[in-house]
DSSP file (Angstrom, degrees, kcal/mol; ACC not computed):
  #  RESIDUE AA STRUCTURE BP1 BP2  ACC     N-H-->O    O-->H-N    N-H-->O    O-->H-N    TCO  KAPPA ALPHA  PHI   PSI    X-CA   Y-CA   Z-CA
    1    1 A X              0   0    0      0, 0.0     2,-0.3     0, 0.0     0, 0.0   0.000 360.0 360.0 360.0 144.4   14.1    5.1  -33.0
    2    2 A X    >   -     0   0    0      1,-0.0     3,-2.8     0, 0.0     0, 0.0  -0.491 360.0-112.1-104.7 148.8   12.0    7.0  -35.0
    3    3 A X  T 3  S+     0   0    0     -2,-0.3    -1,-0.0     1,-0.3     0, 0.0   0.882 111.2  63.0 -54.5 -37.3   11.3   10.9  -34.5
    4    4 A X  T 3  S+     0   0    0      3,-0.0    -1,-0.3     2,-0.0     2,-0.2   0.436  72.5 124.8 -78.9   3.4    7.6   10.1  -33.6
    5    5 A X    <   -     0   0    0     -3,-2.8     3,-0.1     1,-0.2     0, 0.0  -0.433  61.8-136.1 -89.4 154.1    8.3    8.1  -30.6
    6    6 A X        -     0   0    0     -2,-0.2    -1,-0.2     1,-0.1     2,-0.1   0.943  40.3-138.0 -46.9 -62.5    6.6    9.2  -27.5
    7    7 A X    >>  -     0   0    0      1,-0.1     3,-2.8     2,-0.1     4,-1.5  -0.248  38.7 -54.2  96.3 165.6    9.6    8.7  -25.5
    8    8 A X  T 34 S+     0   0    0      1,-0.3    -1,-0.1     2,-0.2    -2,-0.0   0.421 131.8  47.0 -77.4   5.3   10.0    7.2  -21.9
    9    9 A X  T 3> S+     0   0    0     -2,-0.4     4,-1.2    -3,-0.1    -1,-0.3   0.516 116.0  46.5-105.4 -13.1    7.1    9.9  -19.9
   10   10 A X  H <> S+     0   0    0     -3,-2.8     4,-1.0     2,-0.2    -2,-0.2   0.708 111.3  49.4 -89.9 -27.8    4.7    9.3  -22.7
   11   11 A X  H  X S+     0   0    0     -4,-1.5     4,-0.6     2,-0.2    -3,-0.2   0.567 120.4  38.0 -74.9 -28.8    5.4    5.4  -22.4
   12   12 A X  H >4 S+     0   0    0     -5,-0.3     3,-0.5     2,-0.2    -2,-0.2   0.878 109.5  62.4-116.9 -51.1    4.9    5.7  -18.5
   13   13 A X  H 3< S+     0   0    0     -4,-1.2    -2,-0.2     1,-0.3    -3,-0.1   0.990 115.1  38.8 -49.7 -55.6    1.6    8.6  -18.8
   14   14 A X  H 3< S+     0   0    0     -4,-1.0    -1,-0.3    -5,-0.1    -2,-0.2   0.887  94.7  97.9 -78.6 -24.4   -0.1    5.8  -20.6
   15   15 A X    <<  -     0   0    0     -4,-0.6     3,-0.1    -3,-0.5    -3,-0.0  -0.315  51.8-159.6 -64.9 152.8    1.0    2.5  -18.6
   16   16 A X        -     0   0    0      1,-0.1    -1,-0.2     0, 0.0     2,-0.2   0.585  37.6-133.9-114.2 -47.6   -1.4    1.2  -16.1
   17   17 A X        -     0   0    0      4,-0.0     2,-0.8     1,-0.0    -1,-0.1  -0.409  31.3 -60.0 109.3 169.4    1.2   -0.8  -14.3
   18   18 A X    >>  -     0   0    0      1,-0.2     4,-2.0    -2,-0.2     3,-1.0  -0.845  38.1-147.8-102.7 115.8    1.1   -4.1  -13.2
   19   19 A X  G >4 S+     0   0    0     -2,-0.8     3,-1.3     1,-0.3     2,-1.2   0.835 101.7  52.8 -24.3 -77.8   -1.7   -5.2  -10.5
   20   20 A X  G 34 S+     0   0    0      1,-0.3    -1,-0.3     2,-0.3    -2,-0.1   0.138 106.3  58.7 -76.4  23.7    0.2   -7.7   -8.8
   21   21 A X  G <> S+     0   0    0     -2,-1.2     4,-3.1    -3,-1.0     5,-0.4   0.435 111.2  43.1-110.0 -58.2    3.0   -4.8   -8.4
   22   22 A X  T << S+     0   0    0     -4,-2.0     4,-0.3    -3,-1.3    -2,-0.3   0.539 116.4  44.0 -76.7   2.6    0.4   -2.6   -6.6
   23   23 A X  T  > S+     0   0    0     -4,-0.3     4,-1.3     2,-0.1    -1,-0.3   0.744 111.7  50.6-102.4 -16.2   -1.1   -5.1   -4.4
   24   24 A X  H  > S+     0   0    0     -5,-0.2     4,-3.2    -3,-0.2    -2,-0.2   0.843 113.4  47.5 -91.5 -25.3    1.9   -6.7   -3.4
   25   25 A X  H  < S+     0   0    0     -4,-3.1     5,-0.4     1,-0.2     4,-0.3   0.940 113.9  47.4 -74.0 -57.2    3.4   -3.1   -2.4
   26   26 A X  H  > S+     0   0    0     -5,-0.4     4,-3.7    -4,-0.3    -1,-0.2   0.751 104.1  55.4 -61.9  -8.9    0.4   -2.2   -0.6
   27   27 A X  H  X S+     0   0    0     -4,-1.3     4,-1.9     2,-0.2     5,-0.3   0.937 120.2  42.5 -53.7 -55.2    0.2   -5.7    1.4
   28   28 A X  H >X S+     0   0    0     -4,-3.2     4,-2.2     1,-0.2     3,-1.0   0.960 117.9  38.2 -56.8 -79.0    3.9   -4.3    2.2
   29   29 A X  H 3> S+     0   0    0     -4,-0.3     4,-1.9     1,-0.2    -1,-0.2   0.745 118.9  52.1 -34.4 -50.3    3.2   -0.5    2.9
   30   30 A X  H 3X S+     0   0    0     -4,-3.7     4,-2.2    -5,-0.4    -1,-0.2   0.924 111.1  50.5 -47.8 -46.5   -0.5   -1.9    4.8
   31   31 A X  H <X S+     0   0    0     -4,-1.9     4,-1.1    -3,-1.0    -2,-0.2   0.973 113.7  46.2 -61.1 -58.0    2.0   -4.3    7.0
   32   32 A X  H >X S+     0   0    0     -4,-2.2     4,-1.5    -5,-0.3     3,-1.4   0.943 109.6  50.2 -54.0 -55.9    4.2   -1.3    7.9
   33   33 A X  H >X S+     0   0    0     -4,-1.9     3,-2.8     1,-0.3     4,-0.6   0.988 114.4  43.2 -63.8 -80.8    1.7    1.0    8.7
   34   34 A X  H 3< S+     0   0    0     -4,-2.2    24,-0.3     1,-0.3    -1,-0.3   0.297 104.2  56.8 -53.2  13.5   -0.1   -1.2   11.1
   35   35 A X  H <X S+     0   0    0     -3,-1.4     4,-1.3    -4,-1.1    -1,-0.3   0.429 111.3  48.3 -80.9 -18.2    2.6   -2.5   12.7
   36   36 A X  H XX S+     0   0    0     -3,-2.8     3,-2.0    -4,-1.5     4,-0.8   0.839 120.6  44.7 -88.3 -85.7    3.6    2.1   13.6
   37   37 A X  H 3X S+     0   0    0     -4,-0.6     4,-1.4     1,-0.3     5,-0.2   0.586 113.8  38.4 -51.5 -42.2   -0.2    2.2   14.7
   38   38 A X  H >> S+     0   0    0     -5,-0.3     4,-4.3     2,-0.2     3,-0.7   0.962 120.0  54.9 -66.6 -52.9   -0.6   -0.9   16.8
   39   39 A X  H <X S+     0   0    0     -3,-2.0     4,-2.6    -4,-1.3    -2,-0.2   0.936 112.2  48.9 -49.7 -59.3    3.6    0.3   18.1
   40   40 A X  H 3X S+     0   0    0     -4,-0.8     4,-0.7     1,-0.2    -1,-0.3   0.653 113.4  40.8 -71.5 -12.2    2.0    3.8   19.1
   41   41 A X  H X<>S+     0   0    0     -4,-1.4     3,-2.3    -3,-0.7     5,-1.1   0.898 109.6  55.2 -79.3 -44.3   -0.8    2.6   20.9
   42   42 A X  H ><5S+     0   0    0     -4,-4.3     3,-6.6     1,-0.2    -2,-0.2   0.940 103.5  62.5 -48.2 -50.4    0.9    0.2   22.5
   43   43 A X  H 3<5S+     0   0    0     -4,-2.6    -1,-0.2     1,-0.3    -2,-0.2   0.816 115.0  30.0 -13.6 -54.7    3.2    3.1   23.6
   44   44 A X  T <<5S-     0   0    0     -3,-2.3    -1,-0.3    -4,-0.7    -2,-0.2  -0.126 120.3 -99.9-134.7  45.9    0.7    4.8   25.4
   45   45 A X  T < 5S+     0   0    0     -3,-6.6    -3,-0.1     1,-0.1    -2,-0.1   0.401  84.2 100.5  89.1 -19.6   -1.5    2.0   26.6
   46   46 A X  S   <S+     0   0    0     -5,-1.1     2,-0.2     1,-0.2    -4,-0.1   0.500  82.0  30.4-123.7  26.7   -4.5    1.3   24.8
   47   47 A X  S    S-     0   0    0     -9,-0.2    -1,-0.2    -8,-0.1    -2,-0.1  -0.906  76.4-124.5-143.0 159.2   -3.9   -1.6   22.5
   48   48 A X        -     0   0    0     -2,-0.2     2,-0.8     1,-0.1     5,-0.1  -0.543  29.4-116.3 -92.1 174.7   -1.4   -4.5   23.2
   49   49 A X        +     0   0    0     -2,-0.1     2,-0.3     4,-0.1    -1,-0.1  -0.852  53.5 151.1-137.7 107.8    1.0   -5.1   20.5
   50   50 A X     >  -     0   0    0     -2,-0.8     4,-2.5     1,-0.1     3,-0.5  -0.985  62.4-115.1-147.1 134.9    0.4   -8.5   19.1
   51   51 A X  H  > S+     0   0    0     -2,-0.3     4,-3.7     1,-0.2     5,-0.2   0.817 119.2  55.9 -42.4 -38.9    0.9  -10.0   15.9
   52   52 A X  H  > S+     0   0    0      2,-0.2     4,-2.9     1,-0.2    -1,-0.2   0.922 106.6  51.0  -9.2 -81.0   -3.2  -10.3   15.7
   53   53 A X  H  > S+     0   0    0     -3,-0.5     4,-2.2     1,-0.2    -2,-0.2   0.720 111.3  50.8 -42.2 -42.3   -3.5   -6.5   16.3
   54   54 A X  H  X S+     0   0    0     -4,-2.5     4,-2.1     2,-0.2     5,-0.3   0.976 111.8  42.1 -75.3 -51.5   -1.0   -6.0   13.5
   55   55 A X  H  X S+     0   0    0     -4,-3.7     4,-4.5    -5,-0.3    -2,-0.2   0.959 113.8  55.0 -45.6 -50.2   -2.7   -8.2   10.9
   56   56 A X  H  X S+     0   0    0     -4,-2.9     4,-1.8     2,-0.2     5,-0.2   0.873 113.6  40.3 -41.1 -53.0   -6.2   -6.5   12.1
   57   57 A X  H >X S+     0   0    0     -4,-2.2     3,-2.3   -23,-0.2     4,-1.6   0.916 120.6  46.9 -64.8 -76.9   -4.7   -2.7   11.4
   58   58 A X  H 3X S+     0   0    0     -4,-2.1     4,-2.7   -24,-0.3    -2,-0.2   0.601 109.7  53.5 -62.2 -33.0   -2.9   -4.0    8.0
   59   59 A X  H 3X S+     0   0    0     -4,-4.5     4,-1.8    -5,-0.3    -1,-0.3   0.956 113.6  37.8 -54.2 -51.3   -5.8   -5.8    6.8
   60   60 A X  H XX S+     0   0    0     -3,-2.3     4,-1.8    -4,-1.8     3,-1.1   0.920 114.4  58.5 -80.9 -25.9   -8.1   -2.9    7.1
   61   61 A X  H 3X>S+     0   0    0     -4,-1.6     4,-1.4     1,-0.2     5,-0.6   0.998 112.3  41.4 -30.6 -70.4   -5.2   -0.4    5.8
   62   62 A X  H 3X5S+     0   0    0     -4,-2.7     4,-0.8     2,-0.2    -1,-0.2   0.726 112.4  50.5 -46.0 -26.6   -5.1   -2.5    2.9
   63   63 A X  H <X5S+     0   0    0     -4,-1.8     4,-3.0    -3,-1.1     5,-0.3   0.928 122.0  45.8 -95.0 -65.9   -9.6   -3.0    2.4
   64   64 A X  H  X5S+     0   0    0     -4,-1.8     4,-1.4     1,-0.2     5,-0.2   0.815 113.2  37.5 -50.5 -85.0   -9.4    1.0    2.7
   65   65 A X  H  X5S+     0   0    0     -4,-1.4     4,-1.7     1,-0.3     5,-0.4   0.704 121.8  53.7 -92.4 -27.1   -6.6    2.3    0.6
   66   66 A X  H  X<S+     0   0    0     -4,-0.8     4,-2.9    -5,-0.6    -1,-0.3   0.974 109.4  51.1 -36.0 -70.1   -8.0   -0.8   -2.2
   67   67 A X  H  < S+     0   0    0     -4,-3.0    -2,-0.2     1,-0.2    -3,-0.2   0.823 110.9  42.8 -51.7 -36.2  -11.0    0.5   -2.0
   68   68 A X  H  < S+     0   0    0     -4,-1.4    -1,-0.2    -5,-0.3    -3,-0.2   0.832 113.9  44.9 -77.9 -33.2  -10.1    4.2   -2.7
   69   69 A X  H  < S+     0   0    0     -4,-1.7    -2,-0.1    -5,-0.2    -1,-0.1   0.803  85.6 100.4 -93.1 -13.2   -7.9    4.0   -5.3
   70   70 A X     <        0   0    0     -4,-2.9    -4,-0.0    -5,-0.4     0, 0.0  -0.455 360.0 360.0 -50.4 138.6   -9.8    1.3   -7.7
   71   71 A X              0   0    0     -2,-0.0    -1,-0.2     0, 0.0    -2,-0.0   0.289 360.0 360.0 -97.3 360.0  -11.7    3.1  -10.6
């Protein structure tokens, strides 16, 4: 290695990452998170806790938190 290299935080500051890393976590992270909101309503009554319900939350988790961090 040569004196001038950036080194592994300058290597990382500048990476963009790989899409299909960040959608596939946030498909995961959306899933999770609407399956605890759909748990806690069911909990106290006011939606029933169905795989439906779960897709429904994770899908719009996912169309929100897309939408806000794309540039």
């Amino acid at each position: 290695m040569s004196a001038d290299d950036g080194g592994f935080g300058d290597g990382v500051a500048t990476s963009d990452g790989d899409p299909r890393v960040l959608l596939g976590l946030n498909a995961i992270l959306s899933t999770l998170l609407g399956w605890t909101i759909i748990g806690g309503l069911s909990i106290i009554d006011v939606a029933a806790f169905s795989l439906l319900n779960v897709a429904t939350a994770a899908i719009i988790v996912f169309a929100l938190t897309y939408a806000v961090t794309m540039r």
